[in-house]
C-alpha positions, 0 to 999 in steps of 0.5 A: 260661202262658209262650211255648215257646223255640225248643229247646221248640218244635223238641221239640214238632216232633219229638214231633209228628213221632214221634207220626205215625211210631209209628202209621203204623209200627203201620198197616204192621206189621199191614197187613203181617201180613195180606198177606205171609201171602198172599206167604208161602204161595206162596213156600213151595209154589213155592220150592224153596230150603229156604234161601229159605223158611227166610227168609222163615218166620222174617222172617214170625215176627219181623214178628207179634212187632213188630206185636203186642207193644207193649212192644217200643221203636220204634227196633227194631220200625222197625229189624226192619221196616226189615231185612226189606225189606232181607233180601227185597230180598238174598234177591230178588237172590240168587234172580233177581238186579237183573231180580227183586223186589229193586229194589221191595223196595230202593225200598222200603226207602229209602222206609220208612227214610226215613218210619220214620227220617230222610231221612239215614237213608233215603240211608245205607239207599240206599248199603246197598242200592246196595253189596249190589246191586254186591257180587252183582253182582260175584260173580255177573259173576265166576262166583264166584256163580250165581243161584238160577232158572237162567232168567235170565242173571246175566252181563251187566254192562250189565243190571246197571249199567242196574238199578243206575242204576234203584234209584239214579234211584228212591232219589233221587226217593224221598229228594227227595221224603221230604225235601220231605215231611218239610221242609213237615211240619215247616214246618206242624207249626211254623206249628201250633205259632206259632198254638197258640203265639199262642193260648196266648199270647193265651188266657194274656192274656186269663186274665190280663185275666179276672183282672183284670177279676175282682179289679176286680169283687170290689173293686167288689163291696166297695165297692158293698157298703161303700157300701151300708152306709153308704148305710143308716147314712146314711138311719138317722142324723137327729142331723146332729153324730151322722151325721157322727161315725159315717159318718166312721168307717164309710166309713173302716172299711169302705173300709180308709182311713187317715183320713176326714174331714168338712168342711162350709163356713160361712155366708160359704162362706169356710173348710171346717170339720173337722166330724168325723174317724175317725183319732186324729189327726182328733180332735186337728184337730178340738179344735184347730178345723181349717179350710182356706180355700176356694180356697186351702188343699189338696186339700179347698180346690180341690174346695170352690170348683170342686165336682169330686172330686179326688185327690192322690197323692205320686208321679208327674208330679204328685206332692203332698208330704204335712205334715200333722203330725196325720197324717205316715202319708199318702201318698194323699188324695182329696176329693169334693164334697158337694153338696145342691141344685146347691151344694157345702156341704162335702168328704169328705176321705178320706186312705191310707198306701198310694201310688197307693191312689185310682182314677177307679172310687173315685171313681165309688163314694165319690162316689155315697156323698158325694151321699147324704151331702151330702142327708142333711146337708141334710135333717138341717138342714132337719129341725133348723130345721123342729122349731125352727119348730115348737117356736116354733109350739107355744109360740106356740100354747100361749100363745095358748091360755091366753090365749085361754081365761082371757078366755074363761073370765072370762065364762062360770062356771068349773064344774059338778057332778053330785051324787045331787041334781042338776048345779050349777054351781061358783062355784070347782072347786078349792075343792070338798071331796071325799070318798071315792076321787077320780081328778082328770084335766086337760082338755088341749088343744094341751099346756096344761091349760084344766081337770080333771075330779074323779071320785069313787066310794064308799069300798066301791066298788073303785079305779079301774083303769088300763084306766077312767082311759085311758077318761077321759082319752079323754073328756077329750081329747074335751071338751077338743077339744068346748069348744074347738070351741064357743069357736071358734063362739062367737067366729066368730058374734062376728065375723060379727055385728060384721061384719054390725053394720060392714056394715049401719052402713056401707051406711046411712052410704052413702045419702046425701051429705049431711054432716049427714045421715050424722053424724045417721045414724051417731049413729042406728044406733050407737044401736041397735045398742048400746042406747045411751042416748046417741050423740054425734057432733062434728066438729072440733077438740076445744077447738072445737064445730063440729057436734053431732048426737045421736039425742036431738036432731034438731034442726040445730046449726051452728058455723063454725070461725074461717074461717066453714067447715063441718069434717069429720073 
């Protein structure tokens, strides 16, 4: 909506003005209808002029037309109003000359011009009247003319100077004051019209911020939605190469950017290294092996080292001039950090073909997409190195199973057999014959087959059902985990008694301080402990015998090295 000129605005002045005239004209006429009906009928039971009543009956008839048919124009429903004044003041002048009613009825018809037409109006309409005044005035001084009531006297020309200069005393205070009138009705109607002016103005400002605010909202909207997204693309994609390659080109699709590019830092947080890329020209970076040095080269340089987003444009105070050759169509870049772990290990690099295309609210939406982006890169690395831990866990694992159970399986016998006759055991399982149908199942633990199991049914017995073999090889599972179990007991007994037998050898060792009484007490218990037939302790160089303690011969040898000193070792 555009401001009015003021030719528009003098119009709506008159309009409004009009508007108040029509229906103050419409109020009269019907007032008017009502009570000069009661000034109608005594005039005509009173008057006895014919002429009079003639008048006054067909200006009665004229005054219901105009009042009661609205397709009649203004002007002359105004104009026949206003003659009717005019016939009544002349007809009041002709009747009892300037001391009757035709000074009210003149009054009124200045005042009645002036409200119905224009203070102009209202001063011609007072010439009019003062002019008819001093024409039957004049024929009326000359004899020329006599008065229709005999009573009052018409040939004074005092009297009717004094009514003249009454009418025009009256018609003057009546046209001041209609102009007044009119001139502080305009000056409201035209400050109504500055203030519904300024509200239309500011009603027009604020439709067109509303607007604004709206197309802002949709965008934001969009880019919510867009970021939402990608934000879901993000927590679905685990392959670290594969999240890259697709967000690229998502957030490129779905923000309507030229070009989109990932760049990741290397080990020496030296150089941001094109990782992945959604414009034709990207992919070309990319097999050229495109990187910018930290710090130094372009946009995604400067947001690498100091870890704050930042956009580029090619016009204004800080206009940046674009030559890149792979992508010769930008005219906008913005990069953002990602950042994992309070640390900047790459850039989202986001490039338009349009000028001006990147603002701070892109930002605040594409940075939240960067962050996401940034943990799920960690998590995909950390994932990455933890399956790698856990692959070499596993074969460690695996390895230390096998071994653990082929030292295992030399000292115990490698199986067993259920027959109609009995268990027995097997010297060698893979050499046994079977016969009939045969449903061999390994015994697996932790990936690696320590053993099988061999099942056989009767040649007229029906075949094994897969719902049979899943039951069997739960049983498998289970003794694979019973007999690994067991293994570990076994060797956890074993361990606890070699640590009883080092404790127990240990605290006897310990009750005494006598050296030849503790060789004599270690070769004792070793002994024992191990059913030996012979336990032998020295001290001393191995091509010298310095002390020799058995527990077959409790007797005391005593040698002295070449310093004559008893040794210990």
């Amino acid at each position: 909506m555009t401001t009015p000129t003021p030719a528009e605005s003098n119009a709506a002045i008159a309009f409004s003005f009009q508007e108040w005239r029509e229906n103050f004209l419409r109020i009269v006429l019907r007032g008017t209808v009502v009570f000069g009906l009661f000034g109608l009928l005594p005039a005509l039971f009173t008057n006895t002029d014919p002429t009079f009543f003639v008048v006054y009956f067909i200006s009665y008839i004229a005054l219901l037309i105009v009042a009661f048919v609205p397709q009649i124009p203004y002007r002359f429903r105004a104009g026949t109003f206003i003659a009717l004044f005019y016939i009544l003041g002349l007809s009041g002048l002709l009747d009892t000359g300037i001391w009757g009613d035709s000074r009210v009825f003149f009054v009124a018809l200045v005042v009645i011009t002036g409200l119905l037409i224009s203070p102009r109006a209202a001063i011609n309409a007072g010439i009019i009247s003062l002019v008819t005044t001093g024409i039957v005035a004049g024929l009326v001084l000359t004899g020329m003319y006599q008065l229709t009531t005999k009573v009052i006297p018409g040939g004074d020309s005092v009297l009717w100077l004094s009514g003249i200069g009454t009418i025009i005393m009256l018609d003057a205070i009546m046209i001041t004051g209609l102009t007044l009138f009119q001139r502080e009705f305009e000056k409201a109607q035209q400050r109504n019209l500055q203030s519904l002016n300024a509200l239309e103005a500011e009603r027009d400002a604020l439709e067109k911020n509303m607007e604004l605010r709206a197309s802002e909202a949709l965008k934001k909207t969009s880019q919510l939605q867009a970021a939402s997204k990608v934000a879901r693309q993000i927590a679905e994609i685990r392959d670290l190469q594969t999240l890259l390659t697709n967000i690229s080109v998502m957030v490129a699709d779905q923000f309507n950017f030229y070009h989109v590019g990932v760049f990741l830092l290397d080990d020496k947080q030296q150089y941001a290294v094109l990782q992945a890329a959604s414009s034709e020209g990207g992919r070309r970076m990319l097999q050229a092996g495109h990187r910018l040095e930290v710090g130094v080269q372009g946009i995604v340089g400067y947001v690498a080292d100091r870890g704050r987003p930042r956009i580029a444009l090619d016009v204004g105070a800080d206009a940046v001039f674009f030559n890149n050759p792979y992508l010769p169509l930008t005219h906008s870049e913005m990069a953002l950090p990602l950042i994992a772990r309070e640390k900047t290990i790459g850039v989202l690099d986001a490039q338009s073909e349009r000028p001006q295309a990147f603002t701070q609210d892109d930002i605040e939406v594409l940075q939240t997409v960067a962050d996401q982006l940034a943990i799920a890169i960690e998590n995909a690395r950390l994932l990455s190195e933890t399956e790698a831990i856990i692959s070499q866990f596993e074969a460690l694992t695996s390895y230390q199973t096998t071994e653990a159970w082929e030292n295992y399986l030399k000292e115990r016998m490698p199986g067993y057999q259920y027959t109609p006759l009995g268990i027995r055991p097997l010297s060698n399982p893979a050499q046994q014959q079977t016969q009939g149908k045969v449903l061999r199942i390994p015994i697996k633990l932790r990936g690696q087959e320590i053993g099988f199991m061999n099942l056989t049914r009767k040649d007229t017995s029906p075949n094994w059902s897969a719902r049979e073999q899943e039951v069997i090889e739960e049983v498998a599972t289970q003794v694979a985990l019973a007999l690994d179990n067991n293994r570990l007991l076994e060797e956890t007994q074993r361990n606890a008694a070699r640590d009883q037998l080092i404790a127990n050898v240990s605290s006897r060792i310990r009750e005494t301080l006598d050296m030849e009484t503790v060789l004599q007490t270690a070769a004792t218990e070793l002994r024992k402990a191990f059913g030996l037939q012979e336990a032998e302790i020295r001290l001393g160089p191995a091509d010298h015998q310095i002390v020799d303690s058995t527990a077959e011969n409790t007797s005391r040898k005593k040698s002295t090295d070449s310093n004559g000193h008893n040794g210990s070792h």
